[in-house]
TORKE-23170 format. One line per field, with one value per residue (C-alpha): residue in three letters; z, x, y. Coordinates in nm, 2 decimals. Each point is the difference from the previous one (the first is absolute). Layout:
// TORKE-23170
mardren	(Ala/...)
pz	(Z/...)
px	(X/...)
py	(Y/...)
//
This chain:
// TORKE-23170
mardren	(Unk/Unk/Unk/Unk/Unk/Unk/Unk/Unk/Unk/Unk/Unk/Unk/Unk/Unk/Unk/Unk/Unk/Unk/Unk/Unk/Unk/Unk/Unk/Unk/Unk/Unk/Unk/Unk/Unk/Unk/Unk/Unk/Unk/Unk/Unk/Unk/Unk/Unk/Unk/Unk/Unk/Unk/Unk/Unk/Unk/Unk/Unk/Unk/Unk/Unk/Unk/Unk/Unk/Unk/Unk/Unk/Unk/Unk/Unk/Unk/Unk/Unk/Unk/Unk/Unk/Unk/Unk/Unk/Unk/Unk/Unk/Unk/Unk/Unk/Unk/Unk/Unk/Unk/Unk/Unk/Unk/Unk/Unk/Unk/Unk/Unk/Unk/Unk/Unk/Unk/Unk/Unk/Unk/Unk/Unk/Unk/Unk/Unk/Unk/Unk/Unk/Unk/Unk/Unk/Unk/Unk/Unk/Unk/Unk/Unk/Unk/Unk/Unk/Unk/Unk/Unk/Unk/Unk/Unk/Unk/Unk/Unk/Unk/Unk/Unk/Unk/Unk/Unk/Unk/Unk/Unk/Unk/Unk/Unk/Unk/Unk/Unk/Unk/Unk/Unk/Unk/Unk/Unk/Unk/Unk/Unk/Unk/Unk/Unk/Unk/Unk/Unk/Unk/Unk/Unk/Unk/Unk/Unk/Unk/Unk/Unk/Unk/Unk/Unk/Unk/Unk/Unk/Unk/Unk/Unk/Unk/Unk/Unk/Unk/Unk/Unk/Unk/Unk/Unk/Unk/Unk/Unk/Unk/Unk/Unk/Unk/Unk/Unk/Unk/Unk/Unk/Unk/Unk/Unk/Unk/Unk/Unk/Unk/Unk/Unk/Unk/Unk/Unk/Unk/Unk/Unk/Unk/Unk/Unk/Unk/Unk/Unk/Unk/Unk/Unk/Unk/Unk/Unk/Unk/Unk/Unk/Unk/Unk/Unk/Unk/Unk/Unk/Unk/Unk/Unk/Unk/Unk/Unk/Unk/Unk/Unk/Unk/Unk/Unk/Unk/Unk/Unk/Unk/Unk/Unk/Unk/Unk/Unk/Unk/Unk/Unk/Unk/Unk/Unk/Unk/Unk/Unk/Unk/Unk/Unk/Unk/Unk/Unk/Unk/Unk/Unk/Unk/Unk/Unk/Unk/Unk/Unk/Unk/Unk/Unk/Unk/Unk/Unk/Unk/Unk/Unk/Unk/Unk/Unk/Unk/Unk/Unk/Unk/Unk/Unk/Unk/Unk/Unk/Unk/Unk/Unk/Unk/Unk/Unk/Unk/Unk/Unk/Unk/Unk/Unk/Unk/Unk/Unk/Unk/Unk/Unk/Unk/Unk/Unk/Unk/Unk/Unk/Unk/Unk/Unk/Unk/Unk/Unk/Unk/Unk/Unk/Unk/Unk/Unk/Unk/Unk/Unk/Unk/Unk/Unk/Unk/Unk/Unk/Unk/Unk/Unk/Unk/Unk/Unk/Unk/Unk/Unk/Unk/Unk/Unk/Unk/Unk/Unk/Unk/Unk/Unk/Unk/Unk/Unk/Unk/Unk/Unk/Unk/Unk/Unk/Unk/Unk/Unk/Unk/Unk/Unk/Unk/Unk/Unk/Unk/Unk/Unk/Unk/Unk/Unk/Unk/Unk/Unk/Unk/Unk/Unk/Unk/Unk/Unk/Unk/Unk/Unk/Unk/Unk/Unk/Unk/Unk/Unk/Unk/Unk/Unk/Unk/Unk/Unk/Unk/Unk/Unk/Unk/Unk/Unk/Unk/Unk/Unk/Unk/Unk/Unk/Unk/Unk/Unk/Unk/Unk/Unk/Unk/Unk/Unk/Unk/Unk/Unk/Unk/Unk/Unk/Unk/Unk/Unk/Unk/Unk/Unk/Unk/Unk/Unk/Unk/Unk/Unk/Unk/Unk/Unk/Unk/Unk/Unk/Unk/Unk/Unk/Unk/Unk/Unk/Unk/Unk/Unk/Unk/Unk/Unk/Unk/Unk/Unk/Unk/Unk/Unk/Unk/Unk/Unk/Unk/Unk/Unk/Unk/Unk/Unk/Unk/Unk/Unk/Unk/Unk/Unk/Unk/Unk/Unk/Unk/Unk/Unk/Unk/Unk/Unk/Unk/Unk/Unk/Unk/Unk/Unk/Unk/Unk/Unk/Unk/Unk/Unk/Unk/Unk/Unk/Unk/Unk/Unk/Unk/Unk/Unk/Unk/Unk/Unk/Unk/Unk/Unk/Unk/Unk/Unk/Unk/Unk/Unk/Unk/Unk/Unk/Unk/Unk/Unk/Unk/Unk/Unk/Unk)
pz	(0.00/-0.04/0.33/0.11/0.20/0.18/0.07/0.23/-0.15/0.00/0.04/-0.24/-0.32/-0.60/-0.25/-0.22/-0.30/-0.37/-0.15/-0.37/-0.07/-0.20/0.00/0.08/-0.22/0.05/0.40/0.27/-0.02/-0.36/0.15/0.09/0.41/0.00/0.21/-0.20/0.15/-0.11/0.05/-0.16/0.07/-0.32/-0.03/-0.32/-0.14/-0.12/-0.12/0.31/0.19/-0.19/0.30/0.21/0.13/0.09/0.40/-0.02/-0.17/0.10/0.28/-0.01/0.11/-0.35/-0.10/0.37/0.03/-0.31/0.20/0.28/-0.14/-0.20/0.14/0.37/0.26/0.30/0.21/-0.05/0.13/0.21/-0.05/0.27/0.23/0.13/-0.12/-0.35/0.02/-0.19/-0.37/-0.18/0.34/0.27/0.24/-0.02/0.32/0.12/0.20/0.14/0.27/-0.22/-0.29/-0.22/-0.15/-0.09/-0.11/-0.20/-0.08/-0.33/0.00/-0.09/-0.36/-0.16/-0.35/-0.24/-0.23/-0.28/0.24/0.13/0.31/0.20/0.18/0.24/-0.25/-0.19/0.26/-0.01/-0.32/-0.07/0.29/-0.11/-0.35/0.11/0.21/-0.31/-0.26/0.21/-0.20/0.03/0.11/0.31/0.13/0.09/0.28/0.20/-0.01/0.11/0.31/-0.10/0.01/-0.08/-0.08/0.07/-0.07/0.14/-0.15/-0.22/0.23/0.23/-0.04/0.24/-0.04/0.14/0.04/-0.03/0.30/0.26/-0.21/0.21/-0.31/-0.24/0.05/-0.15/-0.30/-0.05/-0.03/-0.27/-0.42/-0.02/0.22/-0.24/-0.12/-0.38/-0.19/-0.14/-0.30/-0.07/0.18/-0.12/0.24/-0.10/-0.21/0.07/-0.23/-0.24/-0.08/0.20/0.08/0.41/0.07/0.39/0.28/0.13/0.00/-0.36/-0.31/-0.22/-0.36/-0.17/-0.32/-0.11/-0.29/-0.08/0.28/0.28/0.16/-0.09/0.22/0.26/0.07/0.31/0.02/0.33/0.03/0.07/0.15/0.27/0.36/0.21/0.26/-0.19/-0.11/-0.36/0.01/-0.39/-0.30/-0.23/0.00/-0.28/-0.02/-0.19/-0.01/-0.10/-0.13/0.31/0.31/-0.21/-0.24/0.24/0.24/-0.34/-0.02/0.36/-0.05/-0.32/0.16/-0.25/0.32/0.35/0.22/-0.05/0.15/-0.06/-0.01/-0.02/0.06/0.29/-0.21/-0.06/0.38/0.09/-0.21/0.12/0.37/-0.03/-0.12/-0.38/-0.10/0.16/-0.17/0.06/0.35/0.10/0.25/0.20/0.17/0.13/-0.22/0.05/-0.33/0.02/-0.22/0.00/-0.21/-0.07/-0.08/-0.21/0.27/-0.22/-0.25/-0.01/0.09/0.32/0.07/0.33/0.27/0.09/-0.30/0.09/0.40/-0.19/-0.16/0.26/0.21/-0.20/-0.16/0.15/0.02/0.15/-0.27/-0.28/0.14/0.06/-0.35/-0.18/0.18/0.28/0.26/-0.22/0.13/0.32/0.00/0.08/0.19/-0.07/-0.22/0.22/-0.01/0.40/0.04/-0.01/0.30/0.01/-0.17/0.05/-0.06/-0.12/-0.24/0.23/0.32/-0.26/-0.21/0.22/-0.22/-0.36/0.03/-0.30/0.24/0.15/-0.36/-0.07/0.25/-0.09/-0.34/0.10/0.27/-0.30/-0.20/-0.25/-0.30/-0.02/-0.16/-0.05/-0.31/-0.02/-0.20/0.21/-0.21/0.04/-0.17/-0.20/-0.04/0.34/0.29/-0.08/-0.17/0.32/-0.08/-0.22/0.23/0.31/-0.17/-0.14/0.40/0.06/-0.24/0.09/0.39/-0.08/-0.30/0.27/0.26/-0.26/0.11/-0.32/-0.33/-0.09/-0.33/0.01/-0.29/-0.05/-0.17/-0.03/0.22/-0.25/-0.07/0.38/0.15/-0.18/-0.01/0.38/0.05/-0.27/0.22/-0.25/0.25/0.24/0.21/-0.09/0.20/0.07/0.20/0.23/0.09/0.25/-0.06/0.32/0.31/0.20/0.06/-0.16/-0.37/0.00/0.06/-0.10/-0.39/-0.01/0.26/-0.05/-0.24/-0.36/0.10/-0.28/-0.08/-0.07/0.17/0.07/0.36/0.23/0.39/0.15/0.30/-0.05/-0.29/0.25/0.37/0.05/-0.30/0.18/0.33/-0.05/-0.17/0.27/0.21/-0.07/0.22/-0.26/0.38/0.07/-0.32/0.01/0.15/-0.36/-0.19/0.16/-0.09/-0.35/-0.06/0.16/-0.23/-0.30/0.16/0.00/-0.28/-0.25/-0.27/-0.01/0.09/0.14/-0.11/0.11/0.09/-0.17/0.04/-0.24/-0.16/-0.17/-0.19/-0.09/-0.11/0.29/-0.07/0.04/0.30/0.20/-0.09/0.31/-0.04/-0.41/0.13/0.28/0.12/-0.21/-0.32/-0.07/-0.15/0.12/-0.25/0.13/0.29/-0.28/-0.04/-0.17/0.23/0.01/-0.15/0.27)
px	(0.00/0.09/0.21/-0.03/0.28/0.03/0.36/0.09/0.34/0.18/-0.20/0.27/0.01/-0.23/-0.22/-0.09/0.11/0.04/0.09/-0.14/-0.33/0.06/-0.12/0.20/0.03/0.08/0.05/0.23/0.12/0.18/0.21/0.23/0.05/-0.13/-0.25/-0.29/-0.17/-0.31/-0.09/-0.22/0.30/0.12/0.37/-0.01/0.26/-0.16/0.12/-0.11/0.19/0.26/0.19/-0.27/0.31/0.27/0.01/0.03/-0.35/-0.15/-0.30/-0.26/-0.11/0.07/0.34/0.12/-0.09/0.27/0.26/-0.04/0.11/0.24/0.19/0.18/-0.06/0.22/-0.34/-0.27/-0.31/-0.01/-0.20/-0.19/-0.08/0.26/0.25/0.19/0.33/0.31/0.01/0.22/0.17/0.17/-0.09/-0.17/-0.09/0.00/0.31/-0.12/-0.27/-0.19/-0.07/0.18/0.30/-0.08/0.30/0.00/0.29/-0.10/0.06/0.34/0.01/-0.35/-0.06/-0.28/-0.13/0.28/0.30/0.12/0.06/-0.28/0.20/-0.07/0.05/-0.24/-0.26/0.10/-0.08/-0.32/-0.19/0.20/-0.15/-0.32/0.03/0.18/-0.32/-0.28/-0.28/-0.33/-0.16/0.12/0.19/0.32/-0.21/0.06/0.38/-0.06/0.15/0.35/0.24/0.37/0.11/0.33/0.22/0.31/0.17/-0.21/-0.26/-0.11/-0.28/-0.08/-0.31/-0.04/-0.33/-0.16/-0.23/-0.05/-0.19/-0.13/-0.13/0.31/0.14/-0.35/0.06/0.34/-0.22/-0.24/0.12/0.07/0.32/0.06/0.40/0.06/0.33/0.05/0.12/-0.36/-0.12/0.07/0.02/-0.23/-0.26/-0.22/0.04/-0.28/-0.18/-0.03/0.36/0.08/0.36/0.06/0.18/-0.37/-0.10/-0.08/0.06/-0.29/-0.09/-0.27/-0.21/-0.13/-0.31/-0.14/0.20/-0.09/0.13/-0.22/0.16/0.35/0.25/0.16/0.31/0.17/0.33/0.29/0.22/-0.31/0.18/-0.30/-0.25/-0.24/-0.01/-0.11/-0.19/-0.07/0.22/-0.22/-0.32/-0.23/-0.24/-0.28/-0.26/-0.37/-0.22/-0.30/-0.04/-0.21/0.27/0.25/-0.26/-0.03/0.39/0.05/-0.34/0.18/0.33/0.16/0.13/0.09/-0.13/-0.19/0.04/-0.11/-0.27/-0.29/-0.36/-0.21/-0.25/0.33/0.11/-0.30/-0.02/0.35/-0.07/-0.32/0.24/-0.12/0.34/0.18/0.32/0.05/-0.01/-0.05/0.23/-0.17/0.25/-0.03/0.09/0.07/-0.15/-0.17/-0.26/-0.07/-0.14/0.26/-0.06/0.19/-0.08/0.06/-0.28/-0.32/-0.22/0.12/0.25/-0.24/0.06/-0.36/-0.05/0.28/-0.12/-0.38/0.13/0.15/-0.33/-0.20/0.22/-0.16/0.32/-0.21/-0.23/0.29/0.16/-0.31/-0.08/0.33/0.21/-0.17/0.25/0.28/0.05/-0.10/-0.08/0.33/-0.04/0.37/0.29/0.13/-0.15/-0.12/0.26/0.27/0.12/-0.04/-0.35/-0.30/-0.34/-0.02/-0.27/-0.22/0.06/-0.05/-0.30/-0.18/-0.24/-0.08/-0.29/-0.13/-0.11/0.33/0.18/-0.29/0.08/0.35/-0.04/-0.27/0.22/0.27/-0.22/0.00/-0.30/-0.12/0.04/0.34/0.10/0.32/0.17/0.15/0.26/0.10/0.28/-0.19/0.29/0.18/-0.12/-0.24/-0.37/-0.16/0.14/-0.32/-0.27/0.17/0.02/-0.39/-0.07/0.18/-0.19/-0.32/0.07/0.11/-0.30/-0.30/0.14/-0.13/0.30/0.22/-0.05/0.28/0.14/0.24/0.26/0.23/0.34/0.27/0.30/0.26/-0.22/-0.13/0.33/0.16/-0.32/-0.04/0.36/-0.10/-0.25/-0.29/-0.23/-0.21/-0.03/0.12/0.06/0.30/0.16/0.26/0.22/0.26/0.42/0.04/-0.24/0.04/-0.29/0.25/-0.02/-0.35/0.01/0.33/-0.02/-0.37/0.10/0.37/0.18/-0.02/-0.23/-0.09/-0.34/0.12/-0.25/0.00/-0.11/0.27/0.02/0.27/-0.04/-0.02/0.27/0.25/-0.13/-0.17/0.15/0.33/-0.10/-0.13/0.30/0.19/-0.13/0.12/-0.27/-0.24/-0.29/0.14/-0.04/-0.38/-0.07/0.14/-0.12/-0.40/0.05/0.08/-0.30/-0.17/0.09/-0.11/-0.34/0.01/0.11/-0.11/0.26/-0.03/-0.35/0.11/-0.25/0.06/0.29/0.02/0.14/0.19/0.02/0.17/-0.13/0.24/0.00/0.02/0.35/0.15/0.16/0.07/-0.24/-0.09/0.32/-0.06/-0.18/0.14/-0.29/0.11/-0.12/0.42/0.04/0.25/0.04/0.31/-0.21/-0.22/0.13/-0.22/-0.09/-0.25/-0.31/-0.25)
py	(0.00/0.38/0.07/0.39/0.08/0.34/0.09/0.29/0.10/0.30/0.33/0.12/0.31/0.32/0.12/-0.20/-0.24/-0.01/-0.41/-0.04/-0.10/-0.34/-0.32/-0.35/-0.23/-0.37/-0.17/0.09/-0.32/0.06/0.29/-0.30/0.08/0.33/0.13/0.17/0.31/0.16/0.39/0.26/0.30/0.18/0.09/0.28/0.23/0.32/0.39/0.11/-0.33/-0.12/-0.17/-0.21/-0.23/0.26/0.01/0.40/-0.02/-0.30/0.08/-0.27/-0.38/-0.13/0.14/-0.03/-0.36/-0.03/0.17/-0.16/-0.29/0.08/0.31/-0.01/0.28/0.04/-0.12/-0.24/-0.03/-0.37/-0.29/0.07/0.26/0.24/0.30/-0.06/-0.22/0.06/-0.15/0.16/0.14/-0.22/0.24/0.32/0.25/0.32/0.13/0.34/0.02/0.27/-0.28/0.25/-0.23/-0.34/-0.23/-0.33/-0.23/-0.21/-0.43/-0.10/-0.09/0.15/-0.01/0.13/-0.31/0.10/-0.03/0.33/0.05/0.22/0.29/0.22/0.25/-0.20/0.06/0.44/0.00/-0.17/0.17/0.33/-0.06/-0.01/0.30/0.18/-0.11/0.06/-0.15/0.15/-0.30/0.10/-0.30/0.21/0.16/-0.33/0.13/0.32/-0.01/-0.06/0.30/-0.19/-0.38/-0.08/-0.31/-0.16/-0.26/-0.23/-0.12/0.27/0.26/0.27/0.22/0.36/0.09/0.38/-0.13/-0.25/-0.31/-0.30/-0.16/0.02/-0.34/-0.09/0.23/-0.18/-0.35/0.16/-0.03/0.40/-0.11/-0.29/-0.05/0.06/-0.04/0.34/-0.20/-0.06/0.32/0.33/0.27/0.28/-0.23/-0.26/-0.33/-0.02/-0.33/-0.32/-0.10/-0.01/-0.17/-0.04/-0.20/-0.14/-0.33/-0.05/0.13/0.12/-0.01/0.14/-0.14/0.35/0.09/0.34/0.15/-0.18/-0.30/-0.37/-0.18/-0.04/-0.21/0.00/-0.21/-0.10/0.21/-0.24/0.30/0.14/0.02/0.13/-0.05/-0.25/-0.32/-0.08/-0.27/-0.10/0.03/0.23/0.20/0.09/0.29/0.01/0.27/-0.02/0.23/-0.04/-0.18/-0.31/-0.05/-0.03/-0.26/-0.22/-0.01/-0.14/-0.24/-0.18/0.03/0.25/0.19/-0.13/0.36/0.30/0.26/0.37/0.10/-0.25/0.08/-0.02/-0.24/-0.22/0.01/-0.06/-0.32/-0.11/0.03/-0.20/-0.28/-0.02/-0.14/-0.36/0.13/0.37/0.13/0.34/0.22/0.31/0.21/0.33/0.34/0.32/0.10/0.33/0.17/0.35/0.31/0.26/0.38/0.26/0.27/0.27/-0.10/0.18/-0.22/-0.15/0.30/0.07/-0.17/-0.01/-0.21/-0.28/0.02/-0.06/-0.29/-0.17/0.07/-0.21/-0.30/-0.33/-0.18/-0.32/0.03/0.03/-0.28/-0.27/0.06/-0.04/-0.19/-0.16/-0.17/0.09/0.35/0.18/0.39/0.26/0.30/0.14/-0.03/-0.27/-0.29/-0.13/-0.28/0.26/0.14/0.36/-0.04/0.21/-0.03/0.43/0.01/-0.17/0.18/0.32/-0.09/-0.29/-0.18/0.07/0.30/0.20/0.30/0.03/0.00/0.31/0.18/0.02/0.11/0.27/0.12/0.05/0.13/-0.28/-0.01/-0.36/-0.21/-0.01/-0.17/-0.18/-0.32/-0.30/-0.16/-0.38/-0.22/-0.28/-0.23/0.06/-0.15/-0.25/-0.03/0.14/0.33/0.07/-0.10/0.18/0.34/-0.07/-0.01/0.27/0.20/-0.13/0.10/0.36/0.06/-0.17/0.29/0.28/0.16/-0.09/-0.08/-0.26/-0.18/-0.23/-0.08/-0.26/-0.03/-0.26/0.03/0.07/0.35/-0.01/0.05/0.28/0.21/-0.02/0.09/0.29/0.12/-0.04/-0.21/0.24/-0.35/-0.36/-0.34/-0.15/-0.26/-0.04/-0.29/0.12/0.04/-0.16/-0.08/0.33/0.27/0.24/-0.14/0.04/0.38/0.15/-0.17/0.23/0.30/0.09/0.21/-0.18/-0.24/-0.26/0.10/0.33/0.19/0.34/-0.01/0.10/0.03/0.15/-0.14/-0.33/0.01/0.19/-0.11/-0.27/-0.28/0.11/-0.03/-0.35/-0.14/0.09/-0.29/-0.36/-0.06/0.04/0.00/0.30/0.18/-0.07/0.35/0.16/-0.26/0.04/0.40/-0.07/-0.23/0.26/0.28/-0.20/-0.11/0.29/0.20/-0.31/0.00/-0.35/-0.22/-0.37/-0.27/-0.37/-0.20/-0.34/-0.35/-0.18/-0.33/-0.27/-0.30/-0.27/-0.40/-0.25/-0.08/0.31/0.08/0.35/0.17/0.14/0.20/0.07/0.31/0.29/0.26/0.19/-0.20/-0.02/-0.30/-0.26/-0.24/-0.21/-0.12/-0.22/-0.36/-0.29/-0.26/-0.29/0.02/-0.07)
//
């Protein structure tokens, strides 16, 4: 029978993916020993994206589940729960009392995949690189802290940071910190296309039609000396057009797991044990859905209109339509089993009430209704996408309060337009850097935050995201951390929805699954091994 097994693993650290919409052809058993994995995430080069695979670019599920596996950082995030571990590093900690200067010495003997020694000046010059290029999808913000890197010898790194940072050995375990050969590299421009060369623990090649990637090969890397074990020779990934396709490729056995995303009718059918041979792992995520707002646009540009909003969202109601026990309704950016988490939108705004959301827009002397577009990725983050923002319009247009559209756009055009600023609102989601309260505000809040949004405080930019990564006690930063929730319950730049679980189907024979899948949706794919079918 289906076996649904709920792990507890890590609560550990994106936005999210793009690998190609394809469909598999012919069993995971004529891949020779390979693994076979299904997905519905796109990886595609466009003018506006050229580089989806270069580290100093890269800021999503999809292209940092490639990197993960295939380029080293000095830190990793563990197997289970717990602070990052050296990888590439032997040792890595901080040597002031002010968590200002963090040093790490490098293993004896590291090589990228090609057979070069990895240096420390190896390590200068790839995080220096992305520092220097500062793509505007906004993953150099992670760096930000950083003031100096200095090197002595060939296997020691010291940082100096601007500011006191708690969270930066975490930042050092994330694929923006990942080693590159500057043979490969260049130092001012990012590396167009699909190739990725590394000292991880495989090495990656692409099969690539129409500018996007059909499917991946991940082969195990013979030189890796790290923290994991790799526990299968070679991994393929295939990608799938929608959920169904990809469910008919693990039924016939043309793939060996699924992963993201499925539908909640598919889960649904898993977990009642439909399927003898394919078992289903629930686990829980730290996937985050919210609205976003460009708060200089004219239609949501009063505050009274965002605070309206928020006032009448029925997150229960959103979520017990679309997702059912797949996702619980979030009250703030960071998601409940986080520690420094606060429920601020509902200590503001209590339960959803249409004469509260009046009053606020009378009191700013807003004519109703106030007309405004909700934009939604169609191709992004699952087929539920459609039907969520079709609730969300119905809930806003029943108020009489707003008259709403809703519009939808593939990611490839989704992305760059949001970053443009030519969405008044839009949904997103969030899958954290690394499992830390700070990473789900300072990424939306800080100076050159990735959505590129215009909203700026400065006290939470220069007091309080300072003041709470001065505490490795990350308890003791809770004070700072409440206050900025606070702010943007109250101030609503940014409307958090639900938080969701996450899933994995795979055959019976496979083995580690459990492990496949962080909290972060990162996948892990050296834990997978094939077993005995039982």
């Amino acid at each position: 029978m289906n076996r649904k097994t709920l792990v507890l693993p890590a609560v550990a650290g994106l936005l999210t993916p793009v690998l190609a919409a394809c469909g598999g052809s012919g069993s995971g058993s004529k891949s020779g020993d390979a693994i076979v994995v299904g997905t519905t995430d796109r990886f595609t080069a466009t003018k506006e994206a050229p580089a989806p695979l270069d580290p100093a670019y890269a800021y999503d599920v999809g292209t940092w589940n490639i990197l993960r596996q295939t380029q080293q950082t000095l830190m990793a995030q563990p197997k289970g729960e717990g602070e990052p571990v050296p990888d590439a590093a032997e040792s890595c900690g901080f040597t002031d009392s002010g968590s200002e200067r963090y040093a790490c010495k490098l293993r004896d003997g590291l090589k990228f995949a090609s057979g070069d020694p990895v240096t420390a000046q190896d390590v200068k010059y790839s995080i220096g690189r992305v520092l220097r290029i500062k793509s505007d999808s906004g993953v150099s913000s992670l760096l930000n802290t950083i003031d100096t890197i200095e090197t002595q010898g060939d296997r020691e790194v010291i940082f100096h940071l601007k500011t006191a940072d708690a969270t930066f050995p975490y930042k050092l375990s994330t694929p923006v910190a990942g080693i590159v050969n500057p043979k490969d590299y260049q130092a001012n421009k990012l590396r167009d296309g699909f190739s990725v060369d590394g000292s991880g623990p495989y090495t990656f090649q692409a099969d690539v039609k129409d500018n996007a990637v059909v499917s991946a090969t991940f082969t195990k890397n013979a030189s890796y000396k790290g923290s994991v074990t790799v526990n299968n020779s070679k991994v393929v990934m295939r990608s799938y057009d929608s959920a169904g396709a990809m469910g008919a490729a693990i039924d016939k056995g043309d793939i060996d797991v699924m992963t993201r995303t499925m539908d909640p009718a598919q889960i649904q059918k898993l977990d009642a044990g439909s399927d003898d041979k394919v078992d289903l792992v629930d686990m829980p995520g730290l996937e985050i859905r919210y609205l976003a707002f460009n708060t200089n646009a004219t239609s949501v540009k009063s505050k009274a209109v965002r605070q309206a909003m928020a006032q009448l969202i029925d997150r229960g109601e959103l979520v017990s339509k679309v997702y059912g026990t797949e996702a619980e309704p979030l009250y703030s950016l960071v998601p409940a089993t986080i520690t420094g988490h606060s429920n601020s939108f509902f200590n503001k705004y209590g339960n959803p009430s249409v004469a509260k959301a009046k009053d606020l827009l009378a009191k700013a002397g807003i004519t109703t209704p106030v007309k405004l577009t909700l934009h939604y990725t169609t191709d992004h983050y699952g087929t539920a996408t459609k039907q969520e923002f079709e609730d969300l319009q119905k809930q806003l247009n029943d108020s009489g309060l707003f008259d709403a559209s809703i519009q939808g756009h593939p990611w490839d055009q989704f992305r760059p337009a949001e970053q443009k600023g030519q969405y008044d609102v839009y949904g997103m989601g969030w899958f954290p850097d690394f499992p830390d309260a700070d990473n789900f505000l300072a990424p939306f809040l800080d100076k050159g935050n990735f959505l590129g949004s215009p909203y700026s405080n400065p006290t939470i930019q220069r007091t309080l995201i300072p003041e709470s990564r001065r505490e490795a006690d990350r308890l003791a930063a809770s004070k700072s951390l409440t206050e900025i929730q606070d702010t943007v319950a109250d101030d609503v730049p940014i409307l958090p929805l639900w938080q969701g679980k996450q899933y994995v189907a795979a055959r019976d024979d496979i083995t580690g699954v459990a492990y496949a899948l962080n909290s972060s949706s990162t996948l892990q794919l050296w834990e997978l091994g094939r077993g005995v079918s039982g």
